[in-house]
PLY file of the C-alpha trace (Angstrom):
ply
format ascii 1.0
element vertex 242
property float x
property float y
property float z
element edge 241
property int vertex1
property int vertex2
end_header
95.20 70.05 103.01
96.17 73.15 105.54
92.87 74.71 105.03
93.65 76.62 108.11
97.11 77.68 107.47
96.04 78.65 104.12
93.14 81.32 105.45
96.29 82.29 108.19
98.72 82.71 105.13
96.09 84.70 103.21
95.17 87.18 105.69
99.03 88.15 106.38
99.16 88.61 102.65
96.18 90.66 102.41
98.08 92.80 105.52
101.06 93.94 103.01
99.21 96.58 101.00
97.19 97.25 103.63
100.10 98.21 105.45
101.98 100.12 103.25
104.17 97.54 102.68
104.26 96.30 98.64
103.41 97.99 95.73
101.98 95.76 92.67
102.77 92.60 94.08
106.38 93.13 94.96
106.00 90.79 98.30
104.88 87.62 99.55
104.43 85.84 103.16
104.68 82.29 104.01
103.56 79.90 106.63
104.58 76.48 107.75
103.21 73.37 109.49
106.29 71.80 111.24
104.65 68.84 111.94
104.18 67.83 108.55
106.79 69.64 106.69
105.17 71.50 104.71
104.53 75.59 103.88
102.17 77.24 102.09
103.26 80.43 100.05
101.75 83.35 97.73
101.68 82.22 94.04
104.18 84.30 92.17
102.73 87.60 90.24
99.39 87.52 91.31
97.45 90.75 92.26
96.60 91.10 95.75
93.18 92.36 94.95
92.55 89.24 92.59
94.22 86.66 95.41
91.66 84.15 97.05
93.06 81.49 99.80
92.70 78.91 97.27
95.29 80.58 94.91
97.52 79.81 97.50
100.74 76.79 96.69
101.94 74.17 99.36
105.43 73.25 99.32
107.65 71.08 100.94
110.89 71.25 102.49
112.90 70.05 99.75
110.81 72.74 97.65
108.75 70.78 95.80
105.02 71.93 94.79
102.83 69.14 96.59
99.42 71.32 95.94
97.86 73.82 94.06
97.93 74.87 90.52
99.92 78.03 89.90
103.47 78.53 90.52
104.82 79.49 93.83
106.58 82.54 94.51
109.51 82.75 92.59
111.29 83.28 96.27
110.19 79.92 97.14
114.00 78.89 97.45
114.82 81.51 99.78
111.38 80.67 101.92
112.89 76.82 101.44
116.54 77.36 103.03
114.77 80.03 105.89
112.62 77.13 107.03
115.45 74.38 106.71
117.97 76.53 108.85
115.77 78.53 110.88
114.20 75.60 112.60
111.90 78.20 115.05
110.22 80.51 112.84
106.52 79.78 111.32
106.46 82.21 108.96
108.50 84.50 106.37
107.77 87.60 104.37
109.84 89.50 102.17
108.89 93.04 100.86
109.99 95.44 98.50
109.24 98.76 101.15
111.46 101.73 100.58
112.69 102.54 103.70
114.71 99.08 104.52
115.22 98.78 100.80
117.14 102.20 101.10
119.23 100.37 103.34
119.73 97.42 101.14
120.95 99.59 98.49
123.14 101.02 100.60
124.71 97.42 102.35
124.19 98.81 105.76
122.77 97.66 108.85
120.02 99.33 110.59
121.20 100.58 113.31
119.65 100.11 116.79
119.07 104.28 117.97
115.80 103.87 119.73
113.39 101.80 122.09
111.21 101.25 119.07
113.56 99.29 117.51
114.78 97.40 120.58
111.19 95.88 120.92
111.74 93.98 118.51
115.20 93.84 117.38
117.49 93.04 120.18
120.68 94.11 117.28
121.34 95.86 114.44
119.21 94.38 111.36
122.23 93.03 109.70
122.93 93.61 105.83
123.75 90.36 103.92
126.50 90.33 101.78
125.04 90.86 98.25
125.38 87.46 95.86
128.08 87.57 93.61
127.91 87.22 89.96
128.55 83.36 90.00
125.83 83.29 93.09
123.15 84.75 90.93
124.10 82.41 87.92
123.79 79.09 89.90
121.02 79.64 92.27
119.55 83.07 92.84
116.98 82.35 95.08
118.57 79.80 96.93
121.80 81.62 97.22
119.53 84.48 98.76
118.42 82.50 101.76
122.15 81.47 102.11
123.73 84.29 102.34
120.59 85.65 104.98
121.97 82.37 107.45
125.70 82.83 106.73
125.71 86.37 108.05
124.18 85.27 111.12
126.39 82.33 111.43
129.29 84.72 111.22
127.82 87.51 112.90
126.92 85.37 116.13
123.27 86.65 115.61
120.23 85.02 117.48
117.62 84.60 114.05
114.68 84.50 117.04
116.11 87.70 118.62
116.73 89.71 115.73
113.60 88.38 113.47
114.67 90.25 110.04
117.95 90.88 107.51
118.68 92.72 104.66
120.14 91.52 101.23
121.97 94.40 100.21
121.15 95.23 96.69
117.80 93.86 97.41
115.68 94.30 100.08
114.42 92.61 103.53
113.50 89.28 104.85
111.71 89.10 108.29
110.52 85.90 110.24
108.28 85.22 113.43
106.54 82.43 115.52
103.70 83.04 112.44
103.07 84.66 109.23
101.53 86.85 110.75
103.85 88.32 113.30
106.35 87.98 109.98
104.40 90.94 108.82
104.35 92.42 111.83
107.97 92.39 112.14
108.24 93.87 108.66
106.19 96.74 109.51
108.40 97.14 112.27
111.37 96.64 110.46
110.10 99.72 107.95
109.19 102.00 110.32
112.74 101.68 111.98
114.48 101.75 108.71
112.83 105.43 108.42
113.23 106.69 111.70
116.91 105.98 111.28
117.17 107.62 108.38
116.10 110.58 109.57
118.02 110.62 112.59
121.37 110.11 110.40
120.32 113.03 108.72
119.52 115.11 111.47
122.90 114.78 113.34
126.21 112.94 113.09
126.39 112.49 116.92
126.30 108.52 118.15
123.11 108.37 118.25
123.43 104.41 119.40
120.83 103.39 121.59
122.94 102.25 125.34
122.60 98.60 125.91
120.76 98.96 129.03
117.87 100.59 127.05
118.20 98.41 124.33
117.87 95.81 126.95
114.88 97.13 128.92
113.07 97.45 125.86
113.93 94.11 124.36
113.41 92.27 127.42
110.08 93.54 128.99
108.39 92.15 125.71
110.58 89.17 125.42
111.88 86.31 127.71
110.80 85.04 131.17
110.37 88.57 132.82
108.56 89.80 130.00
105.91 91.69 131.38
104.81 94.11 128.46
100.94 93.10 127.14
97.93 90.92 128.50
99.65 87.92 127.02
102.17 87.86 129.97
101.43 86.57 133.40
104.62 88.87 134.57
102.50 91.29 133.20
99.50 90.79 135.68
101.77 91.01 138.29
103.62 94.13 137.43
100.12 95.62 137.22
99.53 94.52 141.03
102.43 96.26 142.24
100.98 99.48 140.14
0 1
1 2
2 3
3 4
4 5
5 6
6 7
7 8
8 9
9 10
10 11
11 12
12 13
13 14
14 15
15 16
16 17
17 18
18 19
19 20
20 21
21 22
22 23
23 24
24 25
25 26
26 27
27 28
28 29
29 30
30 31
31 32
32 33
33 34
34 35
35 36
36 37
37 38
38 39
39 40
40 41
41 42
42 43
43 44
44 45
45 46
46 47
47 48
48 49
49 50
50 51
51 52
52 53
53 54
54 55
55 56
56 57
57 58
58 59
59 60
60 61
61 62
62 63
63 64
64 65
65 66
66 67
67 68
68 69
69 70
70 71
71 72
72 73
73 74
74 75
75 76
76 77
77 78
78 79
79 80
80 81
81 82
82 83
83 84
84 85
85 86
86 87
87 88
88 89
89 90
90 91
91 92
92 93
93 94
94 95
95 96
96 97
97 98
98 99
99 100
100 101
101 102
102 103
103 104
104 105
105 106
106 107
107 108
108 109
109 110
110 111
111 112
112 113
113 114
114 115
115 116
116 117
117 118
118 119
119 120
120 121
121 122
122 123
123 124
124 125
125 126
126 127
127 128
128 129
129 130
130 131
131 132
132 133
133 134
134 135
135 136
136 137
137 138
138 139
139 140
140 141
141 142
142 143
143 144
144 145
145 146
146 147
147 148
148 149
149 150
150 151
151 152
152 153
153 154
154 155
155 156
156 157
157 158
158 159
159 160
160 161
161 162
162 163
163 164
164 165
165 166
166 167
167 168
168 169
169 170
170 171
171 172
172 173
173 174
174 175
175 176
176 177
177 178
178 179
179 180
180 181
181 182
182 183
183 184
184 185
185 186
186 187
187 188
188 189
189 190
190 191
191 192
192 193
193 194
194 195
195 196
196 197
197 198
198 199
199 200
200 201
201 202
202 203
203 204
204 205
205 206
206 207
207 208
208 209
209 210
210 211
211 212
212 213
213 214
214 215
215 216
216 217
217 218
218 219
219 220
220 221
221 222
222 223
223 224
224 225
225 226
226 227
227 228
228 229
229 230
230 231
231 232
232 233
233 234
234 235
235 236
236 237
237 238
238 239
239 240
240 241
């Protein structure tokens, strides 16, 4: 079952250390077939250098295990509610990397102060309110992915435009069309995290990116104009007029 979406799963797993992105095996991606309703996820506390495609777990919406035999991630849950109330994305990953966690810690957005973020993040990467005590008690995980779509309920946030969040106290969640632009969005997401770090400690100037930047930047990769890569045809065209 999913053979394919397993070996897709798999590789955007393997990407996480390879990117700097999980130490020990503080991390896990997901992928899901929407067709059948079902995801397949990294088995919870497994090495990366020991995990094999077939180690990987296939779980339904509801979050039930329908194959393999270890246990799933034990953010499942969250992976569960993403997939139920993000009905676009294909894939999840959550990490444990330092620079967004830093954020997390500190329950505050990442800031949009440069084009590289607005490439990928057309706002702020919010951070979630973290759980309360009675949150944690009842349903961590699930709780987790709840509070990720509640804050962009009440934030008016598009989840396709802004592919990632923070759960303050904990760390980040991104999303994409696929696991593995998921990890490509959390790479992204770390590398901003950093570079705006640095920036808040180099000056205390608004260092906020304009909107017409942010929207140059957002939209030449993104949208009907896009014309930013070989995957656009606005992109063959802009080349013409070159």
């Amino acid at each position: 079952m999913l053979e394919q979406l397993k070996q897709e799963v798999y590789e955007a797993n393997m990407q996480l250390p390879k990117l700097d992105l999980v130490t020990f095996t503080w991390g896990n991606v997901s992928g899901i077939d929407r067709k059948q309703g079902l995801f397949v996820i990294k088995p919870s506390g497994v090495p990366y250098e020991e995990l094999t495609p077939e180690d990987l777990v296939v779980v339904n919406l509801k979050g039930e295990v329908v194959e393999g035999s270890r246990n799933p991630s034990s953010d499942t849950p969250t992976h569960t509610y993403l997939y139920n109330h993000f009905p676009k994305i294909g894939g999840i990953v959550h990490t444990h990397s330092p620079w967004a966690v830093a954020f997390a810690a500190a329950q505050l957005d990442i800031p949009a102060l440069n084009t590289t973020h607005a490439d990928t993040f057309y706002t702020d990467v919010p951070a979630a309110d973290a759980l309360t005590k009675a949150e944690i008690e009842e349903d961590y995980e699930g709780n987790t992915g709840k509070t990720i779509v509640r804050t962009f309920k009440e934030r008016h946030l598009d989840y396709e435009a802004t592919p990632g969040c923070l759960v303050s106290q904990h760390g980040p969640f991104t999303w994409g069309e696929t696991a593995a632009k998921a990890v490509y969005n959390a790479k992204v997401l770390e590398v901003v995290a950093e570079e705006d770090y640095h920036t808040l400690q180099l000056t205390r100037a608004n260092s906020r990116l304009p909107q017409y930047l942010l929207d140059k930047h957002y939209y030449r990769k993104h949208g009907q104009n896009a014309y930013y890569g070989q995957d656009n045809a606005q992109s063959k065209t802009h080349a013409k007029r070159k």
